[in-house]
PyMOL Python script that loads the backbone (N, CA, C, O; Angstrom):
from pymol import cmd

cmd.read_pdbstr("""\
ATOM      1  N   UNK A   1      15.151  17.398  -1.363  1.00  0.00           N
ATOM      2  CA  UNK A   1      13.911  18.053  -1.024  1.00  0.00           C
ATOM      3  C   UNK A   1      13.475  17.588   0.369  1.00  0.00           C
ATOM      4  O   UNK A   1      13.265  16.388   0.549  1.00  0.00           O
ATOM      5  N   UNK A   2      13.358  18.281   1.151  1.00  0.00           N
ATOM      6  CA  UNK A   2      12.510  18.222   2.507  1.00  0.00           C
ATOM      7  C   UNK A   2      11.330  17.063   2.367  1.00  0.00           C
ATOM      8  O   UNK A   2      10.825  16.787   1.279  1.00  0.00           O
ATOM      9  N   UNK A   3      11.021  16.529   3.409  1.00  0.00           N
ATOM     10  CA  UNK A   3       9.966  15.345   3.329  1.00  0.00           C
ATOM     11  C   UNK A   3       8.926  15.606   3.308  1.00  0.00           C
ATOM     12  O   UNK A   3       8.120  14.894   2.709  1.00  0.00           O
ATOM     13  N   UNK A   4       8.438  17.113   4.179  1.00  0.00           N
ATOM     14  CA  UNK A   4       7.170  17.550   4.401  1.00  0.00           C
ATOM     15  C   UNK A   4       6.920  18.319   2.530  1.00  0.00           C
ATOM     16  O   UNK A   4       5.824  18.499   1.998  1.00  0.00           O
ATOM     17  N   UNK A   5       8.073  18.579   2.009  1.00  0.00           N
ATOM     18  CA  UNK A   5       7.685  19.205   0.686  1.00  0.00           C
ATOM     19  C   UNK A   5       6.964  17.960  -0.061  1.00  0.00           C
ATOM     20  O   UNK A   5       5.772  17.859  -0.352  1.00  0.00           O
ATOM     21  N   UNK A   6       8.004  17.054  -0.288  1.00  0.00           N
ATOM     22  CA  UNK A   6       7.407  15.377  -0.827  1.00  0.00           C
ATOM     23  C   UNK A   6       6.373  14.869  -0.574  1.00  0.00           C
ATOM     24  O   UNK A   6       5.793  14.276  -1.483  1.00  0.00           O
ATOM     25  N   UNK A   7       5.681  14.936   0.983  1.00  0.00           N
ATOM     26  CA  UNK A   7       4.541  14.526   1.284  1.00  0.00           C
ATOM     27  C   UNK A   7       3.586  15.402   0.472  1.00  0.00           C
ATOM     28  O   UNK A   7       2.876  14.824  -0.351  1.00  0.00           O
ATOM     29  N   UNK A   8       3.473  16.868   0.620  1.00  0.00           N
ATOM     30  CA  UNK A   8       2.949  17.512   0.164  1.00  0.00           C
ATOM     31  C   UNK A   8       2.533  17.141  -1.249  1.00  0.00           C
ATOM     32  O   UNK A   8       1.359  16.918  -1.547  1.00  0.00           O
ATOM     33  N   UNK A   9       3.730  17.075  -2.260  1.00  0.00           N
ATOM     34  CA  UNK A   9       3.533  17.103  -3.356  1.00  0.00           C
ATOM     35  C   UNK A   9       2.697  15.729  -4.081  1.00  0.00           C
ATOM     36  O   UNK A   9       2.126  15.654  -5.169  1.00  0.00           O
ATOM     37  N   UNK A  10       2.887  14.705  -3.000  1.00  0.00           N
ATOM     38  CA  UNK A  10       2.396  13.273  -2.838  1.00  0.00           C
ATOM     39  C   UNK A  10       0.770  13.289  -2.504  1.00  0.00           C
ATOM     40  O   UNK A  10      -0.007  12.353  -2.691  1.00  0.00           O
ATOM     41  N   UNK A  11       0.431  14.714  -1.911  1.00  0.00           N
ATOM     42  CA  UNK A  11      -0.871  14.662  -1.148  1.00  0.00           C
ATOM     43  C   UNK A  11      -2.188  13.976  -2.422  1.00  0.00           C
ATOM     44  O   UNK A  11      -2.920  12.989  -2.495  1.00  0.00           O
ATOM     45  N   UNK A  12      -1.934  15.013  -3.124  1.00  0.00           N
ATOM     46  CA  UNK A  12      -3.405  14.607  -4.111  1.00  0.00           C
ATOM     47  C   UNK A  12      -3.887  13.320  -5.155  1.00  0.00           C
ATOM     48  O   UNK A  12      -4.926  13.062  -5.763  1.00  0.00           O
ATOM     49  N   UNK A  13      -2.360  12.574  -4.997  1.00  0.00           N
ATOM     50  CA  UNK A  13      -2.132  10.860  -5.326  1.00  0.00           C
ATOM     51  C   UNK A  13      -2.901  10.317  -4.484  1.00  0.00           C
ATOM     52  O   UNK A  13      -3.711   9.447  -4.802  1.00  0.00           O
ATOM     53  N   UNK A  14      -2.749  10.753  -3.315  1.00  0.00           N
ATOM     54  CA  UNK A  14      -3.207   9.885  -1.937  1.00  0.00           C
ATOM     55  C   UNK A  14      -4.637  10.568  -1.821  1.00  0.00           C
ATOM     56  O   UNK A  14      -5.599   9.913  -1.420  1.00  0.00           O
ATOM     57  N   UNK A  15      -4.718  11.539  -2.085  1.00  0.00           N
ATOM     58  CA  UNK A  15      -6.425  11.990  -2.083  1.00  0.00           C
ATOM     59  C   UNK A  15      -7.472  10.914  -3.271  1.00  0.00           C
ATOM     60  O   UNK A  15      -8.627  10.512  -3.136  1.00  0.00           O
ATOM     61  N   UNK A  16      -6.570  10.729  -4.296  1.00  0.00           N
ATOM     62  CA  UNK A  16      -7.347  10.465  -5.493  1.00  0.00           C
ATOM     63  C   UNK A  16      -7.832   8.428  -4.566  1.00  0.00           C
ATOM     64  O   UNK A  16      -8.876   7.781  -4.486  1.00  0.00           O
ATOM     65  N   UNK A  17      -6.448   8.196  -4.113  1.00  0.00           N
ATOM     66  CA  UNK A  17      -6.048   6.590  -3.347  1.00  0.00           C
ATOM     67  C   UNK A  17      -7.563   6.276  -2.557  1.00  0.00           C
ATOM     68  O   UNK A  17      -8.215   5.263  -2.810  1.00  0.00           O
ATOM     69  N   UNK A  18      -8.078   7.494  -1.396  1.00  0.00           N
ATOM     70  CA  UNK A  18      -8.804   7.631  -0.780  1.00  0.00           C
ATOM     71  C   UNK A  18     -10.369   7.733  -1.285  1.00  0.00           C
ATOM     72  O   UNK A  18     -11.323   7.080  -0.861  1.00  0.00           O
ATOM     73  N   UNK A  19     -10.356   8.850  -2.427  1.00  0.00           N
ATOM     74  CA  UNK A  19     -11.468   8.428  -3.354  1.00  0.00           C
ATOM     75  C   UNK A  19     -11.952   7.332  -3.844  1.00  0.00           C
ATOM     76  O   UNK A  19     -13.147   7.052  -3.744  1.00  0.00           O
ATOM     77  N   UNK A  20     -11.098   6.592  -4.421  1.00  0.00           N
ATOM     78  CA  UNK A  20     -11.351   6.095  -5.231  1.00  0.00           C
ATOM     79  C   UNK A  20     -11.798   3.818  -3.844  1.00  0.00           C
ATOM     80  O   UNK A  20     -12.545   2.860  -4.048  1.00  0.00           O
ATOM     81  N   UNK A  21     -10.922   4.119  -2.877  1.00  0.00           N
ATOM     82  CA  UNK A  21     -11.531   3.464  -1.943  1.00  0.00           C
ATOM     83  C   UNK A  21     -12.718   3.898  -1.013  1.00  0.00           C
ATOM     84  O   UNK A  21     -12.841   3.107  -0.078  1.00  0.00           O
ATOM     85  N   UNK A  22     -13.287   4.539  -1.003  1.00  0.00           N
ATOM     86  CA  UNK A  22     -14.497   4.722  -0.844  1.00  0.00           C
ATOM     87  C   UNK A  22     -15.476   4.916  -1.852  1.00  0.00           C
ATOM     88  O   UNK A  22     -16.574   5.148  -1.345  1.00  0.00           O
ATOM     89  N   UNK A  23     -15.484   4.908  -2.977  1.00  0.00           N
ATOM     90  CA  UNK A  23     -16.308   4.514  -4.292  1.00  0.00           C
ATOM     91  C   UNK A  23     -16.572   2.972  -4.473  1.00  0.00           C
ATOM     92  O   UNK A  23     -17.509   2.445  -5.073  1.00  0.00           O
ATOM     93  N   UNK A  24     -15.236   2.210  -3.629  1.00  0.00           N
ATOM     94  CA  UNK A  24     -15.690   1.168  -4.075  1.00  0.00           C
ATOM     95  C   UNK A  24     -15.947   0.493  -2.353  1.00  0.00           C
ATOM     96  O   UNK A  24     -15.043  -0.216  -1.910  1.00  0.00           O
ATOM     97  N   UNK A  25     -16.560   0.624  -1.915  1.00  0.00           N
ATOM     98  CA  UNK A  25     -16.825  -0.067  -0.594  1.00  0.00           C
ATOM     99  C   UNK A  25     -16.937  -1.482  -0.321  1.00  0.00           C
ATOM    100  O   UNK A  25     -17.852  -2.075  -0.893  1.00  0.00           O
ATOM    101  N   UNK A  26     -16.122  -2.176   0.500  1.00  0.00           N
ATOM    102  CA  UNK A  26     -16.027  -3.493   0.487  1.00  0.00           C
ATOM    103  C   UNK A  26     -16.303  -3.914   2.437  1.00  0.00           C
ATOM    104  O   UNK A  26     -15.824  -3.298   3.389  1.00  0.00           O
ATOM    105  N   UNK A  27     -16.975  -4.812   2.460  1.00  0.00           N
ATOM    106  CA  UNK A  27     -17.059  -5.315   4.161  1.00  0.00           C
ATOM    107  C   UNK A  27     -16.797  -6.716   4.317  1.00  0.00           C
ATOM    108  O   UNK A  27     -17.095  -7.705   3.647  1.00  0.00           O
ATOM    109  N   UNK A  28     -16.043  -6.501   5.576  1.00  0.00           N
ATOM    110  CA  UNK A  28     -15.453  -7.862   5.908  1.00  0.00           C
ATOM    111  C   UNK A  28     -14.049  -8.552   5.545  1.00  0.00           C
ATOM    112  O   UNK A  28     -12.964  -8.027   5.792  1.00  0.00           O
ATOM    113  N   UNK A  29     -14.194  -9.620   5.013  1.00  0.00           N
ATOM    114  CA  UNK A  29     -13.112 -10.322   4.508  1.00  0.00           C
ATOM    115  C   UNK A  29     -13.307 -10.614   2.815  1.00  0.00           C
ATOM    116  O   UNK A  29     -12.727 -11.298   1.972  1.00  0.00           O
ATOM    117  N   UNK A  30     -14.307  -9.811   2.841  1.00  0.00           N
ATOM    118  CA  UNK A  30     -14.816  -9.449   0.976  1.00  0.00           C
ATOM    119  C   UNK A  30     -14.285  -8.330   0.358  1.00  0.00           C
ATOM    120  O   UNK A  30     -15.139  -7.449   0.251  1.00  0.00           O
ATOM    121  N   UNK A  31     -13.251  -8.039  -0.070  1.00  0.00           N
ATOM    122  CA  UNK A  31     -12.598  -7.187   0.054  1.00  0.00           C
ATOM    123  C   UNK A  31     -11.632  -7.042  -0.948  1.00  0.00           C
ATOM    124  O   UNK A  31     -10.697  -6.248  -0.838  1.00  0.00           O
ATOM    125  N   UNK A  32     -11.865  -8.008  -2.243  1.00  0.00           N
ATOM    126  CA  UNK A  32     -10.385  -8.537  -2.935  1.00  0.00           C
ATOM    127  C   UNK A  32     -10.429  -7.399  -3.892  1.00  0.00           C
ATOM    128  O   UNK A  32      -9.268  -7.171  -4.232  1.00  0.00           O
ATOM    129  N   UNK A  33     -11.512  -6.334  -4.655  1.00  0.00           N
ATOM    130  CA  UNK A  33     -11.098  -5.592  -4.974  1.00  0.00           C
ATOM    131  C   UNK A  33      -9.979  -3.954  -4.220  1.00  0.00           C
ATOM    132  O   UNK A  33      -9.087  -3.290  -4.747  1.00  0.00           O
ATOM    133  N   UNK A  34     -10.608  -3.878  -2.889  1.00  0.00           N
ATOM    134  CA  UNK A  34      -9.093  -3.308  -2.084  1.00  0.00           C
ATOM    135  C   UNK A  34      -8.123  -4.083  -2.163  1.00  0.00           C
ATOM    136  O   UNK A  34      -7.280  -3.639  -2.944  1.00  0.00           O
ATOM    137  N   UNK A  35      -7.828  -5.119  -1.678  1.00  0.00           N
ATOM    138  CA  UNK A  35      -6.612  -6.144  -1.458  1.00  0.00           C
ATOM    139  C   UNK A  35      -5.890  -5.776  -3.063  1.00  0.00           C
ATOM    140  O   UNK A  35      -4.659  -5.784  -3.079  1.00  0.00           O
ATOM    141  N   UNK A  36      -6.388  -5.558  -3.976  1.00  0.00           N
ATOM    142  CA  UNK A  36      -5.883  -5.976  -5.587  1.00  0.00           C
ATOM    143  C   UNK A  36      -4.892  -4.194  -5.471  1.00  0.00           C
ATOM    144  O   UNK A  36      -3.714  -3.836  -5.503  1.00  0.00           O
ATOM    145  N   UNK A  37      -6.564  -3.382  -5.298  1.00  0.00           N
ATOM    146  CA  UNK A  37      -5.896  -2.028  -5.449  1.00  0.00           C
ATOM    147  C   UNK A  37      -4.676  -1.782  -4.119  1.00  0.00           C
ATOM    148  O   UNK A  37      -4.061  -0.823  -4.584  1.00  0.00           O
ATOM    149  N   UNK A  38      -4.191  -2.010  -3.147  1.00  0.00           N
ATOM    150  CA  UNK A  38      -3.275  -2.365  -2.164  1.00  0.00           C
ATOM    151  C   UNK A  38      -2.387  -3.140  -3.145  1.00  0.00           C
ATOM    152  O   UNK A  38      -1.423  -2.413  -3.386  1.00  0.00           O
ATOM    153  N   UNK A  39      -2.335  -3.739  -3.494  1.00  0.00           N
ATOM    154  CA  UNK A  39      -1.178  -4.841  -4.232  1.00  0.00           C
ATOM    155  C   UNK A  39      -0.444  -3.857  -5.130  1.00  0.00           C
ATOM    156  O   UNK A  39       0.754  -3.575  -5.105  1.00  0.00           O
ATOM    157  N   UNK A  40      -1.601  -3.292  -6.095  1.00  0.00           N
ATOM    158  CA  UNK A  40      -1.358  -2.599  -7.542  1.00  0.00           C
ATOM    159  C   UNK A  40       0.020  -1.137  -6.759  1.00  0.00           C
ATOM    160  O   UNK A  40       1.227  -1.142  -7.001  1.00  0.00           O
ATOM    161  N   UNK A  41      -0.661  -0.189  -5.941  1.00  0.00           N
ATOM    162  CA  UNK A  41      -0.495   0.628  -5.536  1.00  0.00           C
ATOM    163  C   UNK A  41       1.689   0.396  -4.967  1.00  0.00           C
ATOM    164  O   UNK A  41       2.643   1.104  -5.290  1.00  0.00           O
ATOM    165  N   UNK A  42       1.639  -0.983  -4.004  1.00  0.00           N
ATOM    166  CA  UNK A  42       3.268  -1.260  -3.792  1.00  0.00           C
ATOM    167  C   UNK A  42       4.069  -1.692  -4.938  1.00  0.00           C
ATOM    168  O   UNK A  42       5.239  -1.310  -4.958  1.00  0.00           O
ATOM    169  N   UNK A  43       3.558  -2.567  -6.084  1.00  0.00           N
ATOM    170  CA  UNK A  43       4.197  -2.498  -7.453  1.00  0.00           C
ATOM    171  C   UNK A  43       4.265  -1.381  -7.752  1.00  0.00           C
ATOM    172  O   UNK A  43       5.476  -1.197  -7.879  1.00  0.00           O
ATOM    173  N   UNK A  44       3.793  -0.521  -7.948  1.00  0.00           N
ATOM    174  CA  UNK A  44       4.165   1.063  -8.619  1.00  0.00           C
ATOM    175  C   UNK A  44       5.302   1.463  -8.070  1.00  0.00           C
ATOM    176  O   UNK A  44       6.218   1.849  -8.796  1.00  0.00           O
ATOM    177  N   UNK A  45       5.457   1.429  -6.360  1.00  0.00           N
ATOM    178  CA  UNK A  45       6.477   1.821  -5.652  1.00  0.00           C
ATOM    179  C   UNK A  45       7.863   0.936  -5.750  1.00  0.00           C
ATOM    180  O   UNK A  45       8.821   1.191  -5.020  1.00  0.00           O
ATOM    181  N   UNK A  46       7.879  -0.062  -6.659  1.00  0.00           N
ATOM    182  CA  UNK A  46       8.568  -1.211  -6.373  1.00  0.00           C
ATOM    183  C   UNK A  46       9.123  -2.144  -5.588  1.00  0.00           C
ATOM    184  O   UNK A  46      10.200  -2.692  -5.826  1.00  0.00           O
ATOM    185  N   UNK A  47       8.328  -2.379  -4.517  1.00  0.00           N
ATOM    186  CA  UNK A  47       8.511  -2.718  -3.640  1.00  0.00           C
ATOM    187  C   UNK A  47       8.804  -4.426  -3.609  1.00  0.00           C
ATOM    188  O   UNK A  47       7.980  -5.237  -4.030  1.00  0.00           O
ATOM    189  N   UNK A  48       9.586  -4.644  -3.267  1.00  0.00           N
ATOM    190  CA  UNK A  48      10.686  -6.438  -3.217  1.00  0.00           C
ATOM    191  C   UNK A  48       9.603  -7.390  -3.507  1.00  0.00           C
ATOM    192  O   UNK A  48       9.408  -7.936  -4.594  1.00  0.00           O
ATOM    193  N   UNK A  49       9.028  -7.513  -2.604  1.00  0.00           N
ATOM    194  CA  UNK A  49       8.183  -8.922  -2.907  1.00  0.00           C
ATOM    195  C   UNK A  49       6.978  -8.773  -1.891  1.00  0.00           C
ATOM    196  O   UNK A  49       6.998  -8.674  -0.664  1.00  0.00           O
ATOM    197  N   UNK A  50       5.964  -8.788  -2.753  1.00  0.00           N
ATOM    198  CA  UNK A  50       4.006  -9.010  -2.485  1.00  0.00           C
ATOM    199  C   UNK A  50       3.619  -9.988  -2.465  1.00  0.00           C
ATOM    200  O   UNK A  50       3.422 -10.395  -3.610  1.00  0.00           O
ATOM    201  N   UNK A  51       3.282 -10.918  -1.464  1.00  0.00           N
ATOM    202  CA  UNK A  51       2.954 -12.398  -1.119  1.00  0.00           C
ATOM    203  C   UNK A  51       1.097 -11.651  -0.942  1.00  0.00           C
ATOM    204  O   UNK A  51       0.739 -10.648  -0.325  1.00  0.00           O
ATOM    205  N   UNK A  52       0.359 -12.538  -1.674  1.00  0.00           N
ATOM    206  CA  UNK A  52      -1.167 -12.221  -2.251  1.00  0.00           C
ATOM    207  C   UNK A  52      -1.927 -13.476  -1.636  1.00  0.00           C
ATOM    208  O   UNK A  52      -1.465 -14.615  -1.559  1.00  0.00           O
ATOM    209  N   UNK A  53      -3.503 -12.939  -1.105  1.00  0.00           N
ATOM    210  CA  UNK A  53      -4.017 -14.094  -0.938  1.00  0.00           C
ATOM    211  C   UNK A  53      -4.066 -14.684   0.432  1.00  0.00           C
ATOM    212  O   UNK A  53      -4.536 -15.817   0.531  1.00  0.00           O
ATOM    213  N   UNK A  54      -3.597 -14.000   1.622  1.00  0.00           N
ATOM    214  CA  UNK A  54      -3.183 -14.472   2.421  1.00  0.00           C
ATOM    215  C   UNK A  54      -4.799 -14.380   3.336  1.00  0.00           C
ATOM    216  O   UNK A  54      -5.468 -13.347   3.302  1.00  0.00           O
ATOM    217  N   UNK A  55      -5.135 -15.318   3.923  1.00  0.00           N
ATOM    218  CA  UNK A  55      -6.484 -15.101   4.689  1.00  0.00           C
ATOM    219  C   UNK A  55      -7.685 -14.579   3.730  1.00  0.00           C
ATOM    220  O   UNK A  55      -8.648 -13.930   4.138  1.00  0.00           O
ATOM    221  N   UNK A  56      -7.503 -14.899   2.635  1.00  0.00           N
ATOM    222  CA  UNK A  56      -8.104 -14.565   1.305  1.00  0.00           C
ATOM    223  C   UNK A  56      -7.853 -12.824   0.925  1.00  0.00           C
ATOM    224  O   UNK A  56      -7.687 -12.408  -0.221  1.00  0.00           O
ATOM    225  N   UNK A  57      -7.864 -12.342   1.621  1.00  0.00           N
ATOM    226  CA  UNK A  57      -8.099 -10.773   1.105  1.00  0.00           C
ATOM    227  C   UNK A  57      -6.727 -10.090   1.524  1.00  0.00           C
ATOM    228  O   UNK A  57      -6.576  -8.992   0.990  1.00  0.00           O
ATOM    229  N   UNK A  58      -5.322 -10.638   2.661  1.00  0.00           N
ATOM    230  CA  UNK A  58      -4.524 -10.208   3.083  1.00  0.00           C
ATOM    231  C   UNK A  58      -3.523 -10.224   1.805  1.00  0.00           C
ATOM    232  O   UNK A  58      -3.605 -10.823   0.733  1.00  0.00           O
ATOM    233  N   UNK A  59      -2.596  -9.381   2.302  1.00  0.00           N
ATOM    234  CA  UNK A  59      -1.248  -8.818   1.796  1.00  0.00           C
ATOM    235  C   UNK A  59       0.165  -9.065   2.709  1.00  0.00           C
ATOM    236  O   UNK A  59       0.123  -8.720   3.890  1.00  0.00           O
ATOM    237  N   UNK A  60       1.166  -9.541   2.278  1.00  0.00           N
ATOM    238  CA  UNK A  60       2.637  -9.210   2.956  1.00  0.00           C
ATOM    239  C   UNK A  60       3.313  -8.481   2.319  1.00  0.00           C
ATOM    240  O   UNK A  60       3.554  -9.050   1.255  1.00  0.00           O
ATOM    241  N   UNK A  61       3.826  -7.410   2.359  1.00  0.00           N
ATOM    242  CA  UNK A  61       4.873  -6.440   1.480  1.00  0.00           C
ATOM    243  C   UNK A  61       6.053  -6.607   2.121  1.00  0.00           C
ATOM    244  O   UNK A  61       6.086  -6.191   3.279  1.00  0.00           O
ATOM    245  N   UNK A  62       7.169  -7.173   1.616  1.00  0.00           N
ATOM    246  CA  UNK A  62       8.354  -7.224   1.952  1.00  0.00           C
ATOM    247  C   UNK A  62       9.420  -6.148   1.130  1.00  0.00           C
ATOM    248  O   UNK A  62       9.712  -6.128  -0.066  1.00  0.00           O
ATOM    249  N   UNK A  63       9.844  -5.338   2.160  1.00  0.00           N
ATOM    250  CA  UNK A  63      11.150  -4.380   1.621  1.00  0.00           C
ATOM    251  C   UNK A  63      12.265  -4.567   2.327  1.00  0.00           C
ATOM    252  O   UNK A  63      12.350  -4.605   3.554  1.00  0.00           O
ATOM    253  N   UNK A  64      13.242  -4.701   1.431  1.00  0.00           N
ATOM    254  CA  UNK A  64      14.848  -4.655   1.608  1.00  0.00           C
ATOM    255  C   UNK A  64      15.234  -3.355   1.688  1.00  0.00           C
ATOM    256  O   UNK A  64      15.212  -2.472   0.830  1.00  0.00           O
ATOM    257  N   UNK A  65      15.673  -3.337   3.080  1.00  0.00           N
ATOM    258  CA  UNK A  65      16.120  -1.882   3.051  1.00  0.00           C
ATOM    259  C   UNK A  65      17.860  -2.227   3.154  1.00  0.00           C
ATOM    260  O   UNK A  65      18.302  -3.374   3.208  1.00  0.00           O
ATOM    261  N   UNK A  66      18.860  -0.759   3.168  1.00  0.00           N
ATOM    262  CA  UNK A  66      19.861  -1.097   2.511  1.00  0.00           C
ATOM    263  C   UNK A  66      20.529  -0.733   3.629  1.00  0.00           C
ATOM    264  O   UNK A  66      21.734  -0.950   3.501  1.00  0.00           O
ATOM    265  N   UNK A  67      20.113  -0.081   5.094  1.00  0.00           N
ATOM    266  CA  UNK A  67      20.418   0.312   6.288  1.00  0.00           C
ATOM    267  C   UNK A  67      20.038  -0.507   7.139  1.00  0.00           C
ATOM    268  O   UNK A  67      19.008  -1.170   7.262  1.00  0.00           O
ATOM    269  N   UNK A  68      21.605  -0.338   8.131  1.00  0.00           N
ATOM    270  CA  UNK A  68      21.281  -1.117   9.388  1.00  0.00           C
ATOM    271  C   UNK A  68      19.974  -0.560  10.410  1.00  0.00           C
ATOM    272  O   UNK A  68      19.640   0.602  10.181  1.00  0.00           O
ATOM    273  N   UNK A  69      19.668  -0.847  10.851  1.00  0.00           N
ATOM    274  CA  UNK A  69      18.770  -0.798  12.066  1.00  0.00           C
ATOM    275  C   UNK A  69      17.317  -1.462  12.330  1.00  0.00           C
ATOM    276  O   UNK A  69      17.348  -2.605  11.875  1.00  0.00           O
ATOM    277  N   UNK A  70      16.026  -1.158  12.911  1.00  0.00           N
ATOM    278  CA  UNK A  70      15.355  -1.995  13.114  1.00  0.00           C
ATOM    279  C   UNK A  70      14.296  -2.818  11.703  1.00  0.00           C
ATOM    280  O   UNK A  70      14.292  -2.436  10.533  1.00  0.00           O
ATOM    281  N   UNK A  71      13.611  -3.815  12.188  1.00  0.00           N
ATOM    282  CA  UNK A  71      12.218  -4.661  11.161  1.00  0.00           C
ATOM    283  C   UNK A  71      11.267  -4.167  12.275  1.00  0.00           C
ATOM    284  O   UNK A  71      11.209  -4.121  13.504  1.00  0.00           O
ATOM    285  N   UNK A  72      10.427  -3.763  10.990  1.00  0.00           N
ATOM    286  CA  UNK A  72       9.372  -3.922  11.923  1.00  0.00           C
ATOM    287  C   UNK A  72       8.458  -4.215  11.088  1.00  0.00           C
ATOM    288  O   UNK A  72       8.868  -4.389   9.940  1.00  0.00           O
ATOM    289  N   UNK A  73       6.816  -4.389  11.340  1.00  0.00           N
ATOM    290  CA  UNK A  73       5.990  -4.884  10.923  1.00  0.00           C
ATOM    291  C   UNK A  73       4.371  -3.874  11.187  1.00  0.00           C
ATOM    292  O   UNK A  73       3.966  -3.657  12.329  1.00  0.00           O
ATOM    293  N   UNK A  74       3.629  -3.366   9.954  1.00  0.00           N
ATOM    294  CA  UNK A  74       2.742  -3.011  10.101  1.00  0.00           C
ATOM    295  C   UNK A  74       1.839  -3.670   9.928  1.00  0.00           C
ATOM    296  O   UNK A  74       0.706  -3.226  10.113  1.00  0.00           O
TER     297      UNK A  74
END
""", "prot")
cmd.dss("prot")
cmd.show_as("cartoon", "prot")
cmd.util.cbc("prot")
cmd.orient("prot")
């Protein structure tokens, strides 16, 4: 399937993602209910390893990818 079809079909997951972080509004470095829902959200995807806690409210998501080419870091 085409990516733009996937995104598409992905859209209203990510609408509900967006809702549901702005229902719960957090400021600052107070924030651990986003940080949790961020955590919850890359377990679903299965993603390698979620290092929690970092600067109190930060995240590291580490993925193994199975192709050569670049790391990068968001």
């Amino acid at each position: 399937m085409p990516v733009l079809n996937r995104i598409a079909d992905f859209a209203p997951e990510m609408q509900g993602w967006r809702r549901w972080l702005h229902q719960h509004p957090e400021l600052g470095f107070d924030c651990h209910e986003t940080a949790a829902f961020v955590a919850e959200r890359l377990r679903e995807f299965g993603v390698d390893e979620i290092h929690e806690g970092i600067a109190r409210t930060g995240l590291v998501a580490i993925i193994n990818g199975q192709g050569e080419g670049p790391t990068i870091g968001l």
